[in-house]
C-alpha positions in Angstrom: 91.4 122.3 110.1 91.0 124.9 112.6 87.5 123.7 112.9 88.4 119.9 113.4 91.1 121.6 116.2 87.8 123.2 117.6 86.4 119.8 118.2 84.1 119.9 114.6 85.5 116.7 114.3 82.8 115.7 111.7 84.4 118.4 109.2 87.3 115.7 108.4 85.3 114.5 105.7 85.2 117.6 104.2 89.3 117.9 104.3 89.6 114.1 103.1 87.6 114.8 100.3 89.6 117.8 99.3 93.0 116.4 100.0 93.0 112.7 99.9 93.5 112.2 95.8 96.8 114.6 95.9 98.0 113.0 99.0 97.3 109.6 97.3 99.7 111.0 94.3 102.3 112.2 96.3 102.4 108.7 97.6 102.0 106.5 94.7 104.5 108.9 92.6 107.1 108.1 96.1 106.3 104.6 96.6 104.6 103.4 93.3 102.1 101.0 94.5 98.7 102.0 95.0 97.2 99.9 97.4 100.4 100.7 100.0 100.0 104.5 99.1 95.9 104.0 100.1 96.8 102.9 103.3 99.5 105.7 104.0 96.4 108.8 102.7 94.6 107.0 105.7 97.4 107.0 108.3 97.6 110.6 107.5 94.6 111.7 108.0 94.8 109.5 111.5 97.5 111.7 112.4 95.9 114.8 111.5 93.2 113.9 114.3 95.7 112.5 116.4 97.8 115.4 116.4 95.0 118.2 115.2 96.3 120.2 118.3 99.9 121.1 116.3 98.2 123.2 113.8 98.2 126.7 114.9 96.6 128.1 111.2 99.8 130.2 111.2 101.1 128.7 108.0 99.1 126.9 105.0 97.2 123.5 105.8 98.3 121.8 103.1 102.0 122.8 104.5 101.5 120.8 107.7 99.5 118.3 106.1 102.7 117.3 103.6 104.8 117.6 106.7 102.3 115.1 108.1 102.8 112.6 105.1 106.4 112.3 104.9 106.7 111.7 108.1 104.3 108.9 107.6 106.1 108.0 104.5 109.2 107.8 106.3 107.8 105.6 108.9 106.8 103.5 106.3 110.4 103.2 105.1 111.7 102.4 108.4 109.5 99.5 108.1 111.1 98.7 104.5 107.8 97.1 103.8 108.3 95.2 100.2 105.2 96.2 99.2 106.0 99.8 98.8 108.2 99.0 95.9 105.1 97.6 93.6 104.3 99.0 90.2 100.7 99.6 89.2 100.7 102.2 86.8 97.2 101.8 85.6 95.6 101.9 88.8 97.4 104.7 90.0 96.4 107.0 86.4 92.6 105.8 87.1 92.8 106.9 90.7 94.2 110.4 90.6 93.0 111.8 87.5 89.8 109.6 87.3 90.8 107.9 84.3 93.0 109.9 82.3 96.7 110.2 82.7 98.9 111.5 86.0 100.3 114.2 84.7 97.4 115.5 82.3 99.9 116.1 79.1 100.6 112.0 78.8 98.3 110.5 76.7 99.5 106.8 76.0 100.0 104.6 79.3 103.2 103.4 77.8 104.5 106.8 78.5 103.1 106.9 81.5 104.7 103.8 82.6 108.1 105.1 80.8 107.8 108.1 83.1 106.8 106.4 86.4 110.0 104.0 85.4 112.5 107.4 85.1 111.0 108.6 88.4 111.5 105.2 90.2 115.3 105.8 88.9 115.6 109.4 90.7 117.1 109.7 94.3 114.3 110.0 97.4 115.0 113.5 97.7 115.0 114.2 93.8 111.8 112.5 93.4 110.1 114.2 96.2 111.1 117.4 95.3 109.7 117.1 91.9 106.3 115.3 92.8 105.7 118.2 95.5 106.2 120.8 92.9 105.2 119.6 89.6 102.2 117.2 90.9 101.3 118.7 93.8 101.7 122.1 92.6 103.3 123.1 96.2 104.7 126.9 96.1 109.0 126.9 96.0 108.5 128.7 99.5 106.0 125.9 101.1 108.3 123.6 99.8 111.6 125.1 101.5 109.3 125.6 104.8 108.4 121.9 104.6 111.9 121.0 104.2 113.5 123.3 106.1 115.8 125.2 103.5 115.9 128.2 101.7 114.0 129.1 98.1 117.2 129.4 96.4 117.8 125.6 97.4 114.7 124.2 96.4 114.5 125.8 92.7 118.2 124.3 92.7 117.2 120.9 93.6 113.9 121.1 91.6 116.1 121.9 88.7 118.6 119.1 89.2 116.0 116.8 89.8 114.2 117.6 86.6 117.4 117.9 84.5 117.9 114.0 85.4 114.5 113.1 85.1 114.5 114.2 81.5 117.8 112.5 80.9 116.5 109.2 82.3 113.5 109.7 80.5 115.6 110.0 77.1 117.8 107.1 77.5 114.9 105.5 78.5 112.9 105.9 75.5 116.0 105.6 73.3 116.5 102.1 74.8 119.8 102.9 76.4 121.2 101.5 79.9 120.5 103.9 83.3 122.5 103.8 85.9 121.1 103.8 89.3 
C-alpha cells in the first residue's frame, strides 16, 4: 500500500488479489447477499485509492483496510438498501472458498445455510465481531484498534457473541423458536 501511496498505482491489483476474497466474506457473512457484498469489495478498494494518502504504514494494512470496509458497510446501511438483506448461501461458499464450505469444517450446505441463518439472528456488533476474528482471522488487538476498545473487551464480546451463536445454532437445529 505504501507503494500505491507512492504513486505505483498499478500495484492495486496486486493488493485486490490478495484481499478482495476476505473482504468479500467479511461482507457476505455482514450482509448475506453476494452480489451486494461484490459491489461493496469494489467500493473499498475505490476508497483505498481515493484516500491512499491516510495510510501512514504505521499499523497493519489489513487494519486500515477493515476500517475502510465498515465504513463502507455502514454507508451502505445508511442507504438501507433491500438488497443487502438477500440470502445466497451457495454462491457465497463457491466464492470464498472456491467451492468448498465458508468455514472449512462444514461439509453439508444445509449446515452451512443453518449457520449463515444463526449468524443472520446475532446483533450487528456480535456478528461483526465474530466474522473479523473467526473468518477473517483478525488478531484480538487489531480488532480493539479497529474498534477502538481495549483487548479485554473484544475477547469479552467475541465470547458473548459466540456463546449466542452456538445457542442459536442449537435451537436452530433442534427445530426450536429464536428470538430476535
Amino acid at each position: 500500500m505504501l507503494q500505491v501511496k507512492a504513486g505505483q498505482v498499478e500495484k492495486m491489483g496486486l493488493l485486490f488479489e490478495r484481499y478482495h476474497r476476505p473482504l468479500f466474506a467479511f461482507f457476505y457473512h455482514s450482509n448475506g447477499n453476494a452480489t451486494a457484498s461484490e459491489d461493496l469489495v469494489q467500493n473499498v478498494f475505490y476508497r483505498m485509492l481515493k484516500y491512499r494518502h491516510t495510510f501512514t504504514g504505521d499499523g497493519e494494512f489489513r487494519t486500515w483496510m477493515y476500517h475502510l470496509a465498515r465504513n463502507v458497510l455502514a454507508d451502505a446501511a445508511k442507504k438501507d438498501k433491500p438488497s443487502l438483506h438477500h440470502k445466497d448461501v451457495a454462491d457465497w461458499a463457491e466464492k470464498i472458498a472456491g467451492g468448498t464450505t465458508a468455514d472449512g469444517h462444514l461439509q453439508k450446505s444445509q449446515d452451512v445455510e443453518q449457520l449463515h441463518r444463526a449468524m443472520a439472528r446475532l446483533s450487528p456488533d456480535q456478528r461483526e465481531v465474530l466474522v473479523l476474528s473467526r473468518f477473517q482471522e483478525l488478531k484480538y488487538e487489531q480488532i480493539a484498534q479497529l474498534l477502538d476498545t481495549t483487548v479485554g473487551a473484544v475477547k469479552v464480546r467475541a465470547h458473548r457473541a459466540l456463546c449466542q451463536l452456538k445457542d442459536i445454532y442449537l435451537k436452530l437445529e433442534n427445530g426450536s423458536k429464536v428470538e430476535l
